[in-house]
C-alpha positions as YAML, in Angstrom:
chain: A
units: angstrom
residues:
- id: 1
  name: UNK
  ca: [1.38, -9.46, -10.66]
- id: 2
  name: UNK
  ca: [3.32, -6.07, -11.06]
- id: 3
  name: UNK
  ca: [5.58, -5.74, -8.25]
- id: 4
  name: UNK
  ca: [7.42, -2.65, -9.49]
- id: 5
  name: UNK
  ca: [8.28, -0.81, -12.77]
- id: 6
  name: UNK
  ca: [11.69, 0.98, -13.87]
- id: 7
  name: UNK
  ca: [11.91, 2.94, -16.91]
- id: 8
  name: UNK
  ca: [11.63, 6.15, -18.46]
- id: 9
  name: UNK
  ca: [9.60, 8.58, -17.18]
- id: 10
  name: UNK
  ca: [7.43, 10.10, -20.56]
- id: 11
  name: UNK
  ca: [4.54, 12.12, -18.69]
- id: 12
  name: UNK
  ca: [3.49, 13.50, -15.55]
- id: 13
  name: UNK
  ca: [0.53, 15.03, -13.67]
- id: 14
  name: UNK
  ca: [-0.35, 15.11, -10.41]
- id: 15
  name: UNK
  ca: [-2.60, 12.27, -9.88]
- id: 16
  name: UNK
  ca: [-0.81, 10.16, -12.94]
- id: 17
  name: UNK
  ca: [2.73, 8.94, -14.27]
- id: 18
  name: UNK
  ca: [3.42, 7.15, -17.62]
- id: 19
  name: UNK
  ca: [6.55, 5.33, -17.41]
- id: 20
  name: UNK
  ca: [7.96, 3.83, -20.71]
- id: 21
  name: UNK
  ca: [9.71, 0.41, -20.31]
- id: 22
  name: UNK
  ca: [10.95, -1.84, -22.97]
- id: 23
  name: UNK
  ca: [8.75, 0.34, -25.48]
- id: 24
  name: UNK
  ca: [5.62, -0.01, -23.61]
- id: 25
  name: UNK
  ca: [3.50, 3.07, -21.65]
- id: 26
  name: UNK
  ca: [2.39, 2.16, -18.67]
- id: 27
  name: UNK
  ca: [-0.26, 4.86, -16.86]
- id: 28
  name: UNK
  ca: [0.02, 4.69, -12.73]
- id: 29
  name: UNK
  ca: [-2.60, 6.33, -11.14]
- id: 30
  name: UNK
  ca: [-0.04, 7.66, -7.74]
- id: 31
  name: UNK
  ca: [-0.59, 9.30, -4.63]
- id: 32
  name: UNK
  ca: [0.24, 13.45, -4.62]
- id: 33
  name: UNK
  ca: [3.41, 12.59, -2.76]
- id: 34
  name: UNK
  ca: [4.95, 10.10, -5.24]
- id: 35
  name: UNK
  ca: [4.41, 12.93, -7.91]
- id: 36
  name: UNK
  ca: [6.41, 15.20, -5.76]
- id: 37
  name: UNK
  ca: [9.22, 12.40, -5.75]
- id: 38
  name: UNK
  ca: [8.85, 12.03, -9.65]
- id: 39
  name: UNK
  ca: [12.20, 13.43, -11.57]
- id: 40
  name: UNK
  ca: [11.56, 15.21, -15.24]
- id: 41
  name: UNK
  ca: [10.19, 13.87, -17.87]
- id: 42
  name: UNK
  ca: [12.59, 12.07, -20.14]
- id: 43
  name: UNK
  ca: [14.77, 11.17, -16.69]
- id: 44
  name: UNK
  ca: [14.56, 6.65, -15.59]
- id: 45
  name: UNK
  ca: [12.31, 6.61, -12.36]
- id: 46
  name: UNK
  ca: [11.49, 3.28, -10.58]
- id: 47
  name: UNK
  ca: [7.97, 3.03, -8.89]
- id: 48
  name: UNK
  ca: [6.15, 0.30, -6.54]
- id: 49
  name: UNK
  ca: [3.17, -1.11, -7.66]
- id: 50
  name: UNK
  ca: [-0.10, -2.40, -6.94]
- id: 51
  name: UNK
  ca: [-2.22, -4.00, -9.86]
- id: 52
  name: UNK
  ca: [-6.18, -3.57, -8.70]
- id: 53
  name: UNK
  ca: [-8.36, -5.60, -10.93]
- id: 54
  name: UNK
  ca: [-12.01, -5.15, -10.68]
- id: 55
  name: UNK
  ca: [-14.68, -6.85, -13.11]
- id: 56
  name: UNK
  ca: [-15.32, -3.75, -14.67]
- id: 57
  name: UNK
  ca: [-12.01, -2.69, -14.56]
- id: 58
  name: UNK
  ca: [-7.79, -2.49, -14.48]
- id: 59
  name: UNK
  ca: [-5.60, -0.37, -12.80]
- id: 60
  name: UNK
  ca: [-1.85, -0.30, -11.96]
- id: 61
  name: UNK
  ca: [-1.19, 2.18, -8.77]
- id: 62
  name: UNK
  ca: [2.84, 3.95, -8.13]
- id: 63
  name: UNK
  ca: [4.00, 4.62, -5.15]
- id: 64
  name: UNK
  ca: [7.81, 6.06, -4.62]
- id: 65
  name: UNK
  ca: [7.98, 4.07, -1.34]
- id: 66
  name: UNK
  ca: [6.70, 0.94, 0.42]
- id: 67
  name: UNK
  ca: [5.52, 2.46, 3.45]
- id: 68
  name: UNK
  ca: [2.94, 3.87, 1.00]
- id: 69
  name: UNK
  ca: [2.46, 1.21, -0.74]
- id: 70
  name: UNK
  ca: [1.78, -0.37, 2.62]
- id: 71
  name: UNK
  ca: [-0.77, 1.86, 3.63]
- id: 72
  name: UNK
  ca: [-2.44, 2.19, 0.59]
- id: 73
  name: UNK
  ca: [-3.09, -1.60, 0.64]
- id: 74
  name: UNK
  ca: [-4.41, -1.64, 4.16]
- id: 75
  name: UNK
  ca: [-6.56, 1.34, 3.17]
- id: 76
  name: UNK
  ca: [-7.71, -0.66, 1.24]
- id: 77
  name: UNK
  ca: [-8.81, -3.42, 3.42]
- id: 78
  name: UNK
  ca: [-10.88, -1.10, 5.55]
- id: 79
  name: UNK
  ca: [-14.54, -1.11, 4.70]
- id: 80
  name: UNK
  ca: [-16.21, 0.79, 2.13]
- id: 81
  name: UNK
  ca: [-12.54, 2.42, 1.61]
- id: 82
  name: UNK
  ca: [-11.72, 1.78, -2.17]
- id: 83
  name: UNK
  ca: [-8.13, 3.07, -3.85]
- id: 84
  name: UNK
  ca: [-9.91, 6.55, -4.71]
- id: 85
  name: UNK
  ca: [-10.06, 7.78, -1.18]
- id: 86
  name: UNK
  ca: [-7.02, 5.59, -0.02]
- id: 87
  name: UNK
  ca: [-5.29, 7.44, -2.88]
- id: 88
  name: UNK
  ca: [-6.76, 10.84, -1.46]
- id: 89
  name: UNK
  ca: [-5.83, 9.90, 2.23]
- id: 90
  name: UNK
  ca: [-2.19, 9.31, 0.63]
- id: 91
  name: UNK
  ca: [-2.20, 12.66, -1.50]
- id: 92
  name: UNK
  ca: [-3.35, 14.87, 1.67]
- id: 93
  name: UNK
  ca: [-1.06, 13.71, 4.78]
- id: 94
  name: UNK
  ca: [2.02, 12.01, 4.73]
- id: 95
  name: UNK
  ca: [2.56, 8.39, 5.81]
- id: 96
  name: UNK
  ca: [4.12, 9.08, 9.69]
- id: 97
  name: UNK
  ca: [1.30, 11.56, 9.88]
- id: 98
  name: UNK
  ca: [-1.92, 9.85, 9.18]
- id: 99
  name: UNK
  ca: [-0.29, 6.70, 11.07]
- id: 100
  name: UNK
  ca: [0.27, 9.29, 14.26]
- id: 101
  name: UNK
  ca: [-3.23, 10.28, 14.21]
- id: 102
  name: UNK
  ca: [-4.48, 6.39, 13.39]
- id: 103
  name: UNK
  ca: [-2.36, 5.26, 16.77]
- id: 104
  name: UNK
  ca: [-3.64, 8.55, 18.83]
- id: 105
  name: UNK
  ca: [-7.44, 8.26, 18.00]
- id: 106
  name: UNK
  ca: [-7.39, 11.47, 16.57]
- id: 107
  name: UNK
  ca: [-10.41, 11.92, 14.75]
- id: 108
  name: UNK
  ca: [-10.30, 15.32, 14.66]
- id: 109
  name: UNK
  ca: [-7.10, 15.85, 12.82]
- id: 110
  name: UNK
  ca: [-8.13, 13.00, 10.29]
- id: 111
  name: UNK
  ca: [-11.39, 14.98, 9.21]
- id: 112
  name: UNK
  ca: [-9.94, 17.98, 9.32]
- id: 113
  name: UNK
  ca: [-6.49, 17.30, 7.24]
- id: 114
  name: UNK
  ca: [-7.39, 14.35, 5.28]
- id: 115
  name: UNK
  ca: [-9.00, 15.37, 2.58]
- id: 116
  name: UNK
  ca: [-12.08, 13.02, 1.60]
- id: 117
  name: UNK
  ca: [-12.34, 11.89, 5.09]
- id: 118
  name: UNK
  ca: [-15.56, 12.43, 7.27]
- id: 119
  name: UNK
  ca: [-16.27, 12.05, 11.08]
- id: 120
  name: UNK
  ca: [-17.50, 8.20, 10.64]
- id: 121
  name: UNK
  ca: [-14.77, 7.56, 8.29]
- id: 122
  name: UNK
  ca: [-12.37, 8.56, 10.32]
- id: 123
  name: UNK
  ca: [-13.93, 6.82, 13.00]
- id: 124
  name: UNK
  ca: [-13.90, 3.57, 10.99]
- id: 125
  name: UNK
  ca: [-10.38, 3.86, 9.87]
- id: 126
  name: UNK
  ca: [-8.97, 4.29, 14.08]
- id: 127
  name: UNK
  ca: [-11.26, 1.24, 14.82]
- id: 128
  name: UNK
  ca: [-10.04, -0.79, 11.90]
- id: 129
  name: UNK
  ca: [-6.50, 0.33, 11.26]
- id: 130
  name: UNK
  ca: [-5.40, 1.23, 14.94]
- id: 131
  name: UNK
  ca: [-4.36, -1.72, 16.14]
- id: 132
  name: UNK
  ca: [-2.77, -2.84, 12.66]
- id: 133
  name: UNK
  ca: [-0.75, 0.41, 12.65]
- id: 134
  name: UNK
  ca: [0.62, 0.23, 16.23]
- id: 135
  name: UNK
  ca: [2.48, -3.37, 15.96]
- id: 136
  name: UNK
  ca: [3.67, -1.55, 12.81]
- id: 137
  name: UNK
  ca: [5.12, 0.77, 14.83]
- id: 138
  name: UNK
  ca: [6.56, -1.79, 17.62]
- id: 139
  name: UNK
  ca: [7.65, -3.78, 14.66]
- id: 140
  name: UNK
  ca: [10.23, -1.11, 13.52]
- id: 141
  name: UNK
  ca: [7.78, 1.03, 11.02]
- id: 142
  name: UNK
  ca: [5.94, 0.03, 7.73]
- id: 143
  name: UNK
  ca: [9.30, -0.97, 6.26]
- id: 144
  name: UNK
  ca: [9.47, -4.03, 8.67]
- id: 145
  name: UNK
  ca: [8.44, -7.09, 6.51]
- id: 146
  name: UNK
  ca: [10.84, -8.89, 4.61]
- id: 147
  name: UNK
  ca: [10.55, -8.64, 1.13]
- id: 148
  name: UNK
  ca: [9.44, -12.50, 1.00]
- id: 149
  name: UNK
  ca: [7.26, -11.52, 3.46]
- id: 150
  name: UNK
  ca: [5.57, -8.68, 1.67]
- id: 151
  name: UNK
  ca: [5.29, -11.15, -1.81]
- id: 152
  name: UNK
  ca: [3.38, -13.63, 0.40]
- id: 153
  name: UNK
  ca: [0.85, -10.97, 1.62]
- id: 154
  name: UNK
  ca: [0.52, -9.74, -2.14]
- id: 155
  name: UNK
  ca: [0.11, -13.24, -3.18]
- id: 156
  name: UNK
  ca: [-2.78, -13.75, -0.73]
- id: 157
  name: UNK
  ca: [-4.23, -10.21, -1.68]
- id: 158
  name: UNK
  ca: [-4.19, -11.56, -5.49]
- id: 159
  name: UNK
  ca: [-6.49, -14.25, -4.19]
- id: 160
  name: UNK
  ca: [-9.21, -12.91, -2.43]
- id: 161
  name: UNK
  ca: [-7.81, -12.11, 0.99]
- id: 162
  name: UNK
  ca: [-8.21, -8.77, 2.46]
- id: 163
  name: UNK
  ca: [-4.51, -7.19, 3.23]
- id: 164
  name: UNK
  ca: [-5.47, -6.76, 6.62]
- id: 165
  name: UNK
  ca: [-5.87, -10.51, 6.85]
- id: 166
  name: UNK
  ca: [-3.44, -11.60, 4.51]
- id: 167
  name: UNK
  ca: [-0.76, -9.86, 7.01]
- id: 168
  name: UNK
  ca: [-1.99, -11.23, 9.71]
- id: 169
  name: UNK
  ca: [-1.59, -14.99, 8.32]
- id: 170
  name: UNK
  ca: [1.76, -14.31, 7.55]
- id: 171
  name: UNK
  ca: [2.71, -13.08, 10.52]
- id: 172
  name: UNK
  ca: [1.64, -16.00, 11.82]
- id: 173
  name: UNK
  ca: [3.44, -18.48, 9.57]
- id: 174
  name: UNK
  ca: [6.41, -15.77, 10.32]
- id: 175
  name: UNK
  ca: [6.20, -16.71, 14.02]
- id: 176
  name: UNK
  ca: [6.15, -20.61, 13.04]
- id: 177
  name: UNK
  ca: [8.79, -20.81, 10.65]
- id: 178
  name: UNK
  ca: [11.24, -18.14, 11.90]
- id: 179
  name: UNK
  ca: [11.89, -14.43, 10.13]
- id: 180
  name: UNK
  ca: [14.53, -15.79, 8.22]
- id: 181
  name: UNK
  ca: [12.09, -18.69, 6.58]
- id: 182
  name: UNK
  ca: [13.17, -18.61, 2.59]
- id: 183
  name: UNK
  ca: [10.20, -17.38, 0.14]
- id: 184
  name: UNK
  ca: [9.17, -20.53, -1.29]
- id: 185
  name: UNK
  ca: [8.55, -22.26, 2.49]
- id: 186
  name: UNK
  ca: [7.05, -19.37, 3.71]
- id: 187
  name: UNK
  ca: [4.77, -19.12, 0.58]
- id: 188
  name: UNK
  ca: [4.06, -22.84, 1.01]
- id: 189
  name: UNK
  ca: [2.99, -22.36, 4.79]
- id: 190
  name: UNK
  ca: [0.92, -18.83, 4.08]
- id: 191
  name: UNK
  ca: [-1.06, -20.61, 0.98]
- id: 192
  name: UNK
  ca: [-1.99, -23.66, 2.88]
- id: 193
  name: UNK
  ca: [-3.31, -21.39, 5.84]
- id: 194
  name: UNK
  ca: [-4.89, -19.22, 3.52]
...
């Protein structure tokens, strides 16, 4: 998997970024804000990633952060949300925003500043994402997971898992093993619950 790229930034638009690295182009499809963060072309830009792989297709997502990254993926795991309109949620509103609205209930705001977003999925996304979003929040923000933490849930995305789920079983293993469990036992215990 693609965890992140660093290299030379050759192009830019708003819904796309090539960045050259080691002589290869690689097109990321990003969110509205991670185009805003992009420097010139010609300047070295790192980006997050998320490889989505579909039969039909391949695509390699940027995001400038991890708390967008974040929400993209549990986007994601709602139902019937795919990374078009997670990308769209991400372009229109920015991440302390739409979580704000996610935590209040605030339907309202989401259909009318989210662009892409109707009244029943904006409805969905409070009943599905509210109560992910909140112990986000308690936790200390999207930033909160460790980054052997984060691998594990991208490990059990990469199998099957939904993100929503795959975050909850490593909380779980997080809450058996300790926060400061190394990667490769935390791995072990997340892949064996999984």
């Amino acid at each position: 998997m693609i965890d992140s790229l660093e290299g030379t930034l050759t192009s830019k638009s708003p819904m796309a970024l090539t960045v050259e690295v080691g002589g290869v182009g690689f097109r990321l499809q990003v969110p509205l804000s991670t185009f805003a963060a992009a420097p010139e072309a010609g300047q070295r830009m790192r980006l997050l990633t998320h490889l989505h792989v579909r039969e039909d297709q391949v695509k390699l997502y940027g995001f400038a952060t991890e708390a967008e990254r974040r929400l993209f993926l549990m986007l994601m795991g709602v139902n019937r949300i795919g990374p078009a309109v997670a990308l769209q949620v991400l372009s229109s509103c920015p991440v302390k925003d739409f979580t704000r609205y996610i935590t209040a209930g605030d339907v309202s705001a989401l259909t009318t500043l989210v662009k892409g977003v109707g009244k029943k999925t904006a409805q969905r996304l409070v009943l599905e994402l509210r109560g992910e979003l909140a112990q986000l929040e308690a936790e200390g923000g999207p930033q909160a997971m460790s980054p052997a933490a984060s691998d594990a849930v991208k490990a059990l995305v990469s199998l099957g898992e939904s993100p929503s789920r795959a975050r909850k079983i490593v909380r779980r293993a997080l809450d058996e093993l300790g926060p400061d469990a190394d990667q490769e036992t935390l791995m072990r215990e997340v892949l064996s619950a999984g």
